[in-house]
N, C-alpha and C positions, 0 to 999 in steps of 0.2 A: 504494500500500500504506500501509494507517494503522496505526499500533499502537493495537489496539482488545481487549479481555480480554471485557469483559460488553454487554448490552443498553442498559445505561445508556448507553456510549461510542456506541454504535449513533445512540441516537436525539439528544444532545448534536454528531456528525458529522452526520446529516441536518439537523438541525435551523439547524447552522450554514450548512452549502452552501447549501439553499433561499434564504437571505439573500442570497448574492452574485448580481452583476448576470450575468444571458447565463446560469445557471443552470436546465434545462429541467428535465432529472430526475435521481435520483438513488439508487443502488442499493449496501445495504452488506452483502458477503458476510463474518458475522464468523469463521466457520472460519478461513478462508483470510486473513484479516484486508486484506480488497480493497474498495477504492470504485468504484463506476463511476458517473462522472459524464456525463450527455450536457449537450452546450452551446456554448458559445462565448467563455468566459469563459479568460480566458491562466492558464497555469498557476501561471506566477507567484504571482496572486491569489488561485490553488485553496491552493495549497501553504500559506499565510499565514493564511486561513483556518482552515484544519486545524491548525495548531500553536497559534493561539487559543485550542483548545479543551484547551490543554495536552498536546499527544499527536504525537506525530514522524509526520512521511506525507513519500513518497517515490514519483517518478513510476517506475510501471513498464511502461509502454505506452500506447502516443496512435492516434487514426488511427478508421478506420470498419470495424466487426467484420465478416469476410466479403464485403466487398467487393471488395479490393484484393489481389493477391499481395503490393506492398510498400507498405504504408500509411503508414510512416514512417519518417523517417531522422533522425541528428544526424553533428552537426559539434563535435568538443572542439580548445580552445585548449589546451593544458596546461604556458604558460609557456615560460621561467620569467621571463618578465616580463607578458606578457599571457594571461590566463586566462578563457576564454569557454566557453558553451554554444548552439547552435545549434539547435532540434528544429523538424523540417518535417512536419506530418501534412496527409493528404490528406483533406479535405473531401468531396470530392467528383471528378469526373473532370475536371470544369472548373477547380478551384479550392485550391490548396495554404495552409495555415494556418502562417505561421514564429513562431518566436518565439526570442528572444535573449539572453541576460544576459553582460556584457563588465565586465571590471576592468582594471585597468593600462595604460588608452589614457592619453594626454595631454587635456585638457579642450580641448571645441570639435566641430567635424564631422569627420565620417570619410568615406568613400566605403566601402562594402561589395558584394560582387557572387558571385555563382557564377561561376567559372570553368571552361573547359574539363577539365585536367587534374586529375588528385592527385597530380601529382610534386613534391614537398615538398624534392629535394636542394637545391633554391637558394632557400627559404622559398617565399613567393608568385609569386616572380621566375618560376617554373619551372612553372607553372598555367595558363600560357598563355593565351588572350583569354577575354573576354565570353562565356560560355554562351548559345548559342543568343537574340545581342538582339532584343528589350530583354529576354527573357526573365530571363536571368540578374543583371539590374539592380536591387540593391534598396536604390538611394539612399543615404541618409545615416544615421547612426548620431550620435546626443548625447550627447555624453559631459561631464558634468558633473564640479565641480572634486576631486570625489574621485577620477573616472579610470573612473566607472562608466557603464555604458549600458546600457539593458532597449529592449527594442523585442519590438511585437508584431501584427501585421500578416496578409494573406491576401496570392496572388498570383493571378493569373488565367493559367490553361493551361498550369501547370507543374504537370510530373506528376513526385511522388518516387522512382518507378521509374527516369526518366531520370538522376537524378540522381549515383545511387549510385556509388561512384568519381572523383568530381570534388571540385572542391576549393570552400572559400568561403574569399575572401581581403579584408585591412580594410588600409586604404591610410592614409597617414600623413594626409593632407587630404580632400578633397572630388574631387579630381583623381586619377583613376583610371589615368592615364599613368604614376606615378610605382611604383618596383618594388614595391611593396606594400611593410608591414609583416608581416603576420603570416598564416600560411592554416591549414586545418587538412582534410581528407578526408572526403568527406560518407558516413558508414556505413547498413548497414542499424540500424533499430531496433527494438524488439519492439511492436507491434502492439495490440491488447485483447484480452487475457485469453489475451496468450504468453507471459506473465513471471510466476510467482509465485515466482521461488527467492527464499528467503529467508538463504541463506546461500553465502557465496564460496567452491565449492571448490579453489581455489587456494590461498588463507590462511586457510578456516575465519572470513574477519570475519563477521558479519551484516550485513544492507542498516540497522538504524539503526545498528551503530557506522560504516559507508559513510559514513551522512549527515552524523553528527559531524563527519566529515573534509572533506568538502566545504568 
């Protein structure tokens, strides 16, 4: 979702996406103030782009339209010392797309994985093994001397369906034995073109005062 008013933002938003790399097409509904981008470019870099052009954009659905019953899921860290985002979309039947952003690790490698459960009473401790190996195995995480890490990556044969209920948990080292640090519950996510709410009926926020707070 971009915050977009007239034609001008329309074609200043096309005109920037076309630019990024792995960009294939790109589509601006401005009623509904919605982009749809097809491609393969991390959102990251979508996100970063769009605010470029001066103008707030915020994900609201990942994954392949009609395809899939669950096309995507995430995973929130929410502190309060480590704070991440996890989002898994399905490519494909063969092929799941992750992507990451992590604050408050310590600087250096991490070992990160899917694990079995989502029991969260004893942190990661309580997540229990390796998800379906190697399936569940996605390496290392770099955390640089701010404490941040982005990663962005595909998997081969792992389906986000399976997933849902399980946990992803980041381990103090590279050493996956040790009781993790930190896990979080891998949810369902909304899809392409299942999310336009623009406003939280809980607290009445809006999805840009949302982003502020991020």
């Amino acid at each position: 979702m971009v915050d977009m008013s007239c034609q001008g933002c329309v074609k200043a938003v096309k005109s920037k996406l076309q630019t990024v790399e792995g960009v294939k097409n790109v589509d601006v509904d401005l009623d509904n103030q919605v982009v749809r981008v097809l491609g393969s470019s991390p959102v990251k870099i979508l996100t970063e782009a769009l605010e470029q052009t001066g103008r707030k954009a915020r994900l609201i659905g990942q994954g392949v339209p009609d395809d899939f019953l669950i096309s995507a899921a995430v995973a929130e860290f929410k502190g309060p010392d480590i704070f991440g985002v996890v989002r898994l979309a399905q490519v494909n039947m063969e092929l799941t797309r992750i992507e990451a952003n992590f604050s408050g690790l310590s600087p250096g490698k991490h070992a990160w994985s899917i694990n079995e459960f989502g029991d969260l009473t004893r942190g990661a401790a309580s997540t229990g093994k390796l998800y379906s190996p190697p399936l569940g195995d996605l390496g290392t995480l770099e955390v640089d001397v701010k404490g941040e890490a982005f990663y962005s990556g595909a998997k081969e044969k792992l389906r986000v369906a399976d997933l849902i209920g399980r946990a992803i948990a980041v381990y103090s080292t590279e050493d996956k034995s040790d009781p993790g640090l930190k896990a979080a519950v891998i949810a369902r996510s909304a899809g392409v073109g299942e999310n336009y709410k623009k406003l939280c009926t809980c607290d009445g926020t809006t999805i840009w005062e949302a982003t502020n707070k991020l």
